[in-house]
C-alpha positions in Angstrom: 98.9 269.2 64.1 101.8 267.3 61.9 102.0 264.9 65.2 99.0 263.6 64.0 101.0 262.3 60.7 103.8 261.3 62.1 102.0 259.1 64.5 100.1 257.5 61.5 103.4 256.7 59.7 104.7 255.4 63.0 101.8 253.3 63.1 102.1 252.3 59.9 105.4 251.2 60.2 105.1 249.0 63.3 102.5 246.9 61.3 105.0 246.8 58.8 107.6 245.2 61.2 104.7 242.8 62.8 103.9 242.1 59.6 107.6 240.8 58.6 107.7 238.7 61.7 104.0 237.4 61.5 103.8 236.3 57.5 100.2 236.6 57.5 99.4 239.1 54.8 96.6 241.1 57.0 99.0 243.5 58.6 100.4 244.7 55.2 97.6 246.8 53.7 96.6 248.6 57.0 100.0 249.5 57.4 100.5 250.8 53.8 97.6 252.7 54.2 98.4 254.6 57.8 101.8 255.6 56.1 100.2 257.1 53.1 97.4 258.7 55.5 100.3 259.9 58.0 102.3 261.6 54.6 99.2 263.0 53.6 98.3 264.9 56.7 101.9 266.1 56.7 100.9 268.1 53.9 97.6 268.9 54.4 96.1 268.3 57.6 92.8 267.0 57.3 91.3 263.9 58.8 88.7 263.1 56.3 91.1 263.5 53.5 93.6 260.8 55.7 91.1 258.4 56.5 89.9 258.6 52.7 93.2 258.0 51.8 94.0 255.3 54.3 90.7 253.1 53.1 91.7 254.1 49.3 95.1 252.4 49.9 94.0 249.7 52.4 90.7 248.3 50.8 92.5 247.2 47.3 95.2 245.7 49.5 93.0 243.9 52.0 90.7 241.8 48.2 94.4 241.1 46.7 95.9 239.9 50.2 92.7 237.6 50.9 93.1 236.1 47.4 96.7 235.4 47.9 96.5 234.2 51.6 93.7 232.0 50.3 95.9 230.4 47.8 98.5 229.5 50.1 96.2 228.4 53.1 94.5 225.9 50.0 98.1 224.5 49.4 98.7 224.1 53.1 95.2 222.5 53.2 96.1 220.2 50.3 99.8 219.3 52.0 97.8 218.5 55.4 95.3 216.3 53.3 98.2 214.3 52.3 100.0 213.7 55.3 97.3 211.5 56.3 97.5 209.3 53.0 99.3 206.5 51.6 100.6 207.0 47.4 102.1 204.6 45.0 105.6 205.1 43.7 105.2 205.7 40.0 109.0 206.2 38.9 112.9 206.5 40.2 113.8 210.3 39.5 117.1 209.1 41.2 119.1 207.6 44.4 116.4 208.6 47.0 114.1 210.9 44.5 110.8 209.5 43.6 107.7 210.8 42.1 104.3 209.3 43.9 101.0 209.0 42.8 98.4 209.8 45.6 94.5 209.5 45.2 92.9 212.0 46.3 88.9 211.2 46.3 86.7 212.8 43.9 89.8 215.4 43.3 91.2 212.6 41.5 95.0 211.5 41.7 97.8 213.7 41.8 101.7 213.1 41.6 104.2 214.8 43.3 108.1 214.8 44.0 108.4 212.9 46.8 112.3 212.0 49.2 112.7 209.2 51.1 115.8 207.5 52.5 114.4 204.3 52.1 115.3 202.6 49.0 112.5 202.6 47.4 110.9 200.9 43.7 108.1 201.3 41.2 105.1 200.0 42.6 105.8 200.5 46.5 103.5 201.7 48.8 104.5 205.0 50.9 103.0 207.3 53.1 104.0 210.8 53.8 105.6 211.5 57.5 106.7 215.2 56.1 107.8 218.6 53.9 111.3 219.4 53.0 111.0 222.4 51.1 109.1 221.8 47.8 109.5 217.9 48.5 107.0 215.5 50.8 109.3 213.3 52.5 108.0 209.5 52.9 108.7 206.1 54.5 107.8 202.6 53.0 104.7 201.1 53.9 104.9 197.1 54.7 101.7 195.5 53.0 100.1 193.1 55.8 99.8 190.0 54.9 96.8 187.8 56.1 97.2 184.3 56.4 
């Protein structure tokens, strides 16, 4: 009967190792909560009481991993948003550090820390081409000139 537990940790610990591999926050709970079910059948070998445990472990896991993968997939949803727009240099942090000033609808405007290798001044228009780490990396845009 204890093969039944050891199974469930076994389980519970390849989710644990997809999990590490897979960064997606879903895998987590469930796997918590076999391992927990799998101990608890060690010692007493009754499948109600593991799969009351298992959802008693997993359920508060699964609301807090939601919230948090939410968070993130808003800031990845904010950093995509960007990518497609054009900001405003607002000041020189130094040699090729800049903050930027990017309008962003009826969110309003937002500044961020911005690199670029381009030499860049107050006032110049840039648009963002990528992410290095916590930074958006942009390039100069050249105003058109009509006439």
């Amino acid at each position: 009967m204890s093969d039944l537990g050891l199974l469930l940790i076994g389980l519970g610990l390849l989710l644990l190792a997809v999990e590490a591999f897979s960064f997606t926050a879903y895998l987590f709970p469930a796997g918590l909560g076999l391992i927990a079910a799998g101990v608890v059948y060690l010692y007493r070998p009754d499948v109600f009481l593991a799969l009351l445990v298992f959802f008693l472990i997993s359920l508060p896991g699964y609301l807090f991993s939601f919230r948090y993968v939410k968070k993130i997939k808003g800031t990845r949803d904010v950093l995509s948003e960007l990518k497609k727009q054009t900001g405003t240099v607002v000041s020189v942090v130094d040699r090729f550090t800049y903050e930027v000033r990017f309008p962003l609808g009826a969110a309003g405007e937002e500044v961020w820390i911005a690199y670029s290798e381009d030499e860049l001044s107050y006032g110049d228009r840039v648009k963002v081409v990528g992410i290095r780490g916590n930074k958006l990396v942009v390039e100069k845009v050249e105003d058109v000139k009509v006439g």
